[in-house]
DSSP file (Angstrom, degrees, kcal/mol; ACC not computed):
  #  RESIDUE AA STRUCTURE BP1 BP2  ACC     N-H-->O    O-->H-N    N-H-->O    O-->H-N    TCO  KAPPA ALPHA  PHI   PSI    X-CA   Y-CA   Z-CA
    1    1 A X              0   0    0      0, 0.0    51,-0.2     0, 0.0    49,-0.0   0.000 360.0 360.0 360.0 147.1   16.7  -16.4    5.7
    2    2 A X        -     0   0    0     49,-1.9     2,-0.3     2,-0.0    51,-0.0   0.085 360.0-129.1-100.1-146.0   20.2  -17.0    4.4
    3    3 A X        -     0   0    0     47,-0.2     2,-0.4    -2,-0.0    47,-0.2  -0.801  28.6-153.1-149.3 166.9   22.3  -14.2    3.2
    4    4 A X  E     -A   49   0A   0     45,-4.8    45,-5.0    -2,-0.3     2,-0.9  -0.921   9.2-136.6-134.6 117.6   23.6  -15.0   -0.2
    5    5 A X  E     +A   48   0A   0     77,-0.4    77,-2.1    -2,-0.4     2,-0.3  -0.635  33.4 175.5 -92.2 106.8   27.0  -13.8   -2.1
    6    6 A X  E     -AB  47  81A   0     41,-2.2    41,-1.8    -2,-0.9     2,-0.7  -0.546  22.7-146.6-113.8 163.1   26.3  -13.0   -5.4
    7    7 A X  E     -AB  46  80A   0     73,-4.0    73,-0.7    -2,-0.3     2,-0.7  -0.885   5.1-167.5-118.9 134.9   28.3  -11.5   -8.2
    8    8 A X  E     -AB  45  79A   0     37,-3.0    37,-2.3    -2,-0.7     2,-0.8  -0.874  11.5-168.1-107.0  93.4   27.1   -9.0  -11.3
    9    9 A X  E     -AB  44  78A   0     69,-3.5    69,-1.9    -2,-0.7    35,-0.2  -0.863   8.0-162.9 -97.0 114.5   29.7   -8.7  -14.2
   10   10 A X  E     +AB  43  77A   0     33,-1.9    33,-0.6    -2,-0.8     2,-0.3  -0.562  11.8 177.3 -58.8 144.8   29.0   -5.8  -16.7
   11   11 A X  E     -AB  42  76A   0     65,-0.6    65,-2.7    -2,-0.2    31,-0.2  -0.910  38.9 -99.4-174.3 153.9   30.4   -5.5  -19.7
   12   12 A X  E     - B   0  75A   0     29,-0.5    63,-0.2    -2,-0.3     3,-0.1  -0.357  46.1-120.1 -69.1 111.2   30.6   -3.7  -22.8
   13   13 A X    >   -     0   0    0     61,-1.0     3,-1.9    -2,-0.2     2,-0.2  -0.133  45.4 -93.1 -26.5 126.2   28.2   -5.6  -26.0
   14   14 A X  T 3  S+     0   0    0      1,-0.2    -1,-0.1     3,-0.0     3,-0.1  -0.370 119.7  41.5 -52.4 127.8   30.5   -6.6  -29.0
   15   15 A X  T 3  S+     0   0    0      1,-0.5    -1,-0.2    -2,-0.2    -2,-0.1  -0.009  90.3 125.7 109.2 -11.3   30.7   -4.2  -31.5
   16   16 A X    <   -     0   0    0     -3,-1.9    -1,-0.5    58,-0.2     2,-0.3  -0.455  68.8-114.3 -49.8 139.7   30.9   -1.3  -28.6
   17   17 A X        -     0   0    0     -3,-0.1     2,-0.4    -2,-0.0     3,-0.1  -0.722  29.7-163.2 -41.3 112.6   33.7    0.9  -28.8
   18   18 A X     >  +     0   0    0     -2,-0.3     4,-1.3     1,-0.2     5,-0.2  -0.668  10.6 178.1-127.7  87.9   36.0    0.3  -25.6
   19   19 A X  H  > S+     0   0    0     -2,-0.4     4,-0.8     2,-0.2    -1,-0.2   0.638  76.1  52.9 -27.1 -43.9   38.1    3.2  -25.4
   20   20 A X  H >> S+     0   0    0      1,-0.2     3,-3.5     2,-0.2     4,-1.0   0.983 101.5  57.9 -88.4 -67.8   39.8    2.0  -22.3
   21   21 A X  H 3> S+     0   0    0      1,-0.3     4,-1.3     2,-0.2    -2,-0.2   0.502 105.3  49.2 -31.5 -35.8   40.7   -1.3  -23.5
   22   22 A X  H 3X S+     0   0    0     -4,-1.3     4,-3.1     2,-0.2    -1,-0.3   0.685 109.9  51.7 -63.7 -34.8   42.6   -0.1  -26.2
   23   23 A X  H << S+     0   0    0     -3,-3.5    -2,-0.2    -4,-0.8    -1,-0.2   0.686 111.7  45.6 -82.8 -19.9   44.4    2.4  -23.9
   24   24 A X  H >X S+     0   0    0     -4,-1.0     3,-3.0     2,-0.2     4,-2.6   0.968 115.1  51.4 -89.5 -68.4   45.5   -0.4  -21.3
   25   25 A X  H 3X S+     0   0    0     -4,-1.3     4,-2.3     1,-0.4    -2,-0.2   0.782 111.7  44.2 -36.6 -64.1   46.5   -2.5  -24.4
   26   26 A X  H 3X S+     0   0    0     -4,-3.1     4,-0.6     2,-0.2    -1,-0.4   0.432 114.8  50.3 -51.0  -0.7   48.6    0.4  -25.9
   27   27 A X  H <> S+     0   0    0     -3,-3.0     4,-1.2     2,-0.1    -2,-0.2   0.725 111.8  46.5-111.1 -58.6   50.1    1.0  -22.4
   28   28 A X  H ><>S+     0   0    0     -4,-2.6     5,-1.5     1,-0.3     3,-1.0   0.934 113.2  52.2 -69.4 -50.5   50.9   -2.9  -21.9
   29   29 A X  H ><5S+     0   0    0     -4,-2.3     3,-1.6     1,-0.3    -1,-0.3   0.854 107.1  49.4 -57.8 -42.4   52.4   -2.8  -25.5
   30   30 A X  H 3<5S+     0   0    0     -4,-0.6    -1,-0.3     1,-0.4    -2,-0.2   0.606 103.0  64.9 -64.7 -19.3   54.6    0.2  -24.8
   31   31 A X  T <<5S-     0   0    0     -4,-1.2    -1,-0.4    -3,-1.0    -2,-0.2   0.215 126.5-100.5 -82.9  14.2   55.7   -1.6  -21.8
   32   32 A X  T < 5S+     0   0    0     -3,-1.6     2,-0.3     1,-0.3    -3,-0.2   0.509  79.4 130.1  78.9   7.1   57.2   -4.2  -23.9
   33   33 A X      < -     0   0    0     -5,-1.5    -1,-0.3     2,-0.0     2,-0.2  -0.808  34.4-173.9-107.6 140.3   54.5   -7.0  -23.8
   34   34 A X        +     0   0    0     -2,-0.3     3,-0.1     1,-0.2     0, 0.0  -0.879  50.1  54.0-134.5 172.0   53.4   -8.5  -27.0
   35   35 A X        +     0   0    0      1,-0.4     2,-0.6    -2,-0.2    -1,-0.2   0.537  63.3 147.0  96.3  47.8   50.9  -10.8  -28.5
   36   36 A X        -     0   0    0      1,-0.2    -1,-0.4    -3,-0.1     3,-0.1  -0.930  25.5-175.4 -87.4 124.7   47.6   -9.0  -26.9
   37   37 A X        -     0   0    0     -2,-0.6     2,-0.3     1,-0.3    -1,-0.2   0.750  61.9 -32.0 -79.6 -51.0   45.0   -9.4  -29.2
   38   38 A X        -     0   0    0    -13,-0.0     2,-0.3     2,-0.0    -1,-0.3  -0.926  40.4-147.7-149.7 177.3   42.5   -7.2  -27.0
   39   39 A X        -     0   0    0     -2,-0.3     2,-0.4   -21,-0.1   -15,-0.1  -0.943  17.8-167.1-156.4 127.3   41.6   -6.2  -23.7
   40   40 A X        -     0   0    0     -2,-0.3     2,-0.1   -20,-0.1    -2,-0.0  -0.941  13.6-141.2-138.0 147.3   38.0   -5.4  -23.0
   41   41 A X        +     0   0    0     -2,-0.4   -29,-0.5     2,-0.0     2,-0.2  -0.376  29.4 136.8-116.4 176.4   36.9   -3.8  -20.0
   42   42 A X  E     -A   11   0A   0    -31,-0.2     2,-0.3    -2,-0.1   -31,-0.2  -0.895  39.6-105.3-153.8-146.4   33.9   -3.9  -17.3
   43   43 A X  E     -A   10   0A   0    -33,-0.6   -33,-1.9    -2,-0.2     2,-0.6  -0.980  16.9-148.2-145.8 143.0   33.0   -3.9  -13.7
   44   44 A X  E     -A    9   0A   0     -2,-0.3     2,-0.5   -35,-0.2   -35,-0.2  -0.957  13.6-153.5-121.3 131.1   31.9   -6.7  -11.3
   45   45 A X  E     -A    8   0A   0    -37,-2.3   -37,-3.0    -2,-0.6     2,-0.4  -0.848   3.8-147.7-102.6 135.4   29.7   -5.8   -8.7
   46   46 A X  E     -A    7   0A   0     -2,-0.5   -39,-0.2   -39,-0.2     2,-0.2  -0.772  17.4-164.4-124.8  98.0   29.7   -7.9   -5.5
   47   47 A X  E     -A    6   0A   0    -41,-1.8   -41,-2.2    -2,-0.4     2,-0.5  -0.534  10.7-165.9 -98.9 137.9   26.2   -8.0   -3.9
   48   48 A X  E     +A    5   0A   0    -43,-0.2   -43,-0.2    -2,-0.2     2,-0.2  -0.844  26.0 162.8-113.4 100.7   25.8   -9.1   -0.4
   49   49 A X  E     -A    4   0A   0    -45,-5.0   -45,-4.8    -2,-0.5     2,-0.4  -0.640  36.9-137.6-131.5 178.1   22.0   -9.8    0.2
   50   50 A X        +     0   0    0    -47,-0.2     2,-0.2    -2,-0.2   -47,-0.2  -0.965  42.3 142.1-128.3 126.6   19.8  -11.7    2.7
   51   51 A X        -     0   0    0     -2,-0.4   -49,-1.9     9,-0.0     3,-0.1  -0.880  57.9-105.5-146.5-162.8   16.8  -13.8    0.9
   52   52 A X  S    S+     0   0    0     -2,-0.2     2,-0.4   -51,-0.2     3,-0.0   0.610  97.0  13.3-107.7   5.5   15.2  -17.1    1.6
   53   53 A X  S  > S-     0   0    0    -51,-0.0     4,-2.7     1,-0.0     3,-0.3  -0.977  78.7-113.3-158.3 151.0   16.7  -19.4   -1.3
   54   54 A X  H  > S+     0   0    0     -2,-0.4     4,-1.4     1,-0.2     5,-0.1   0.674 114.1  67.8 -73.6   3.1   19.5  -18.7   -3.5
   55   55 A X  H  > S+     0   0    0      2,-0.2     4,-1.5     3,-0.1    -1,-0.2   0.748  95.7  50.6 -50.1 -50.6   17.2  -18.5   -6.2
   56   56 A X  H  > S+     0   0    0     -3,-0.3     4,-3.0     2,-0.2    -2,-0.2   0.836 112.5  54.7 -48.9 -50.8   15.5  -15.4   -4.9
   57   57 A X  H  X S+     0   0    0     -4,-2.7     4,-1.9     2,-0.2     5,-0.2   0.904 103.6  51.3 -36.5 -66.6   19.1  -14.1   -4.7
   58   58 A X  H >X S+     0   0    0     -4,-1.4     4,-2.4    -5,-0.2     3,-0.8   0.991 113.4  43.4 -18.5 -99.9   19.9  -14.7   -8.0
   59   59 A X  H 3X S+     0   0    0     -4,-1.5     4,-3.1     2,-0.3    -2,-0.2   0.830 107.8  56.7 -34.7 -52.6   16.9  -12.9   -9.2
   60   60 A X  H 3X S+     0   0    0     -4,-3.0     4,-1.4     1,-0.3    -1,-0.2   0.863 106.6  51.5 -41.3 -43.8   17.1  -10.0   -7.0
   61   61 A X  H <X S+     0   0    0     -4,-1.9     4,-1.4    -3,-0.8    -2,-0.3   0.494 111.1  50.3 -85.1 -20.4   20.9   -9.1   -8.3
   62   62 A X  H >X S+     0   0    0     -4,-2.4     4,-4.9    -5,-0.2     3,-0.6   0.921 108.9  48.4 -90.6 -38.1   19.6   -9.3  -12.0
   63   63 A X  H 3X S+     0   0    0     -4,-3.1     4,-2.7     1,-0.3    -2,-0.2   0.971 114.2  46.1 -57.5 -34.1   16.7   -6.9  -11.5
   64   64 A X  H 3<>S+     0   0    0     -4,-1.4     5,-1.3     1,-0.2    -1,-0.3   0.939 117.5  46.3 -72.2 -21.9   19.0   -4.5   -9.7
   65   65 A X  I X<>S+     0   0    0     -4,-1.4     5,-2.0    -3,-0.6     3,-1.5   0.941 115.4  45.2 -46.0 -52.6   21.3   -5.2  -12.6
   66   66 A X  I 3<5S+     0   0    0     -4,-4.9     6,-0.2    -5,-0.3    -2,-0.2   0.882 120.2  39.7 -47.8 -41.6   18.5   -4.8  -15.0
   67   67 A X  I 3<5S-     0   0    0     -4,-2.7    -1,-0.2    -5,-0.3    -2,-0.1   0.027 138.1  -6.0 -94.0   6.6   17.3   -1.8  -13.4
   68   68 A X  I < 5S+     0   0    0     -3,-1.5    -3,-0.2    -4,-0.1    -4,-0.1  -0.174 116.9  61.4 174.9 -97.7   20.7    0.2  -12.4
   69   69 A X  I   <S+     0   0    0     -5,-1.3    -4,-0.2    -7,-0.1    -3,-0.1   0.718 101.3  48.6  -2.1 -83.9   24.0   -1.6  -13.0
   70   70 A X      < -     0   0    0     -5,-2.0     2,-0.8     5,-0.0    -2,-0.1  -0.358  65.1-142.5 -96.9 143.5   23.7   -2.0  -16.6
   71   71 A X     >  -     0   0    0     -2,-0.1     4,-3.4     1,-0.1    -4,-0.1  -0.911  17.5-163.3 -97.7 135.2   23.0    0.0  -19.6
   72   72 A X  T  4 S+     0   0    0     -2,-0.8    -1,-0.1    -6,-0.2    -2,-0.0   0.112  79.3  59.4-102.3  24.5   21.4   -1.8  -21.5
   73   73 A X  T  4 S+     0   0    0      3,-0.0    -1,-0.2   -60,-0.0    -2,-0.1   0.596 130.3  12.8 -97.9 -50.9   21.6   -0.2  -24.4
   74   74 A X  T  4 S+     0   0    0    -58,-0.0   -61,-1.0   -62,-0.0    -2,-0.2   0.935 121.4  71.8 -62.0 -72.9   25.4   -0.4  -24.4
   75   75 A X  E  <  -B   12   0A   0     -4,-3.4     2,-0.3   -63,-0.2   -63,-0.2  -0.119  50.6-174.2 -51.5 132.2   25.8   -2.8  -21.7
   76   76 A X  E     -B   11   0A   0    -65,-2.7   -65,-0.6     2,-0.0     2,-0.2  -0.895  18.5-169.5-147.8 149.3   25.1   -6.8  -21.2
   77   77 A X  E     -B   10   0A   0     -2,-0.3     2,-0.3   -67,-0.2   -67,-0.2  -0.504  15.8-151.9-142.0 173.3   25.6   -8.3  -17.9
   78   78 A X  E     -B    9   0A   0    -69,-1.9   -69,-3.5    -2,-0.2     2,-0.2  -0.882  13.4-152.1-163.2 137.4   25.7  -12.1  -16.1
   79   79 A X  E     +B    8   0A   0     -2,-0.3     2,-0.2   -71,-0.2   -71,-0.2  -0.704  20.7 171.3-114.0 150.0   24.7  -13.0  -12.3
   80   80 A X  E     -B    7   0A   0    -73,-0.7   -73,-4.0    -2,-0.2     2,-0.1  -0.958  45.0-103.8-172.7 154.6   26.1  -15.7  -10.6
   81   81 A X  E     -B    6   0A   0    -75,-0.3     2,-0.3    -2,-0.2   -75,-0.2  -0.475  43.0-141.5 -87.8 137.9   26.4  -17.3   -7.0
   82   82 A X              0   0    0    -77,-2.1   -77,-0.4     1,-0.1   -36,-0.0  -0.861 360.0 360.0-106.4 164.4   30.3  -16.0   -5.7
   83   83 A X              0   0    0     -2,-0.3    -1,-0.1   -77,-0.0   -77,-0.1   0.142 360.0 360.0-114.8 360.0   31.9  -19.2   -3.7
């Protein structure tokens, strides 16, 4: 068995309302920086797991995404090997 880093970014569907992006975007503007079109927000989860191929890894980190992480009503998410 290896153990395997993998990374889970969430993030808000398009067409979601992202309240906080807009408030960091007003923020940044009010600080004097311009030409932000948008700023759209999530979370990256960084899973450290022990499996036998990094396939299996892979796979683990989306079900717990699938299953936890994300809403998936809201939510849409992408697993990926971190280097």
């Amino acid at each position: 068995m290896s153990y395997f880093k993998i990374n889970v970014e969430v993030r808000l569907k398009k067409g979601v309302h992202d309240p906080q992006g807009e408030t960091i975007k007003r923020a940044l503007e009010n600080l004097g920086y311009s030409g932000i079109k948008s700023i759209n927000t999530g979370k990256v989860f960084t899973i450290k797991l022990e499996a036998e191929t990094e396939e299996q890894a892979l796979q683990a980190a989306r079900i717990y995404a699938d299953r936890l992480l994300a809403n998936p009503v809201i939510e849409e998410f992408t697993v990926e090997k971190r280097t």
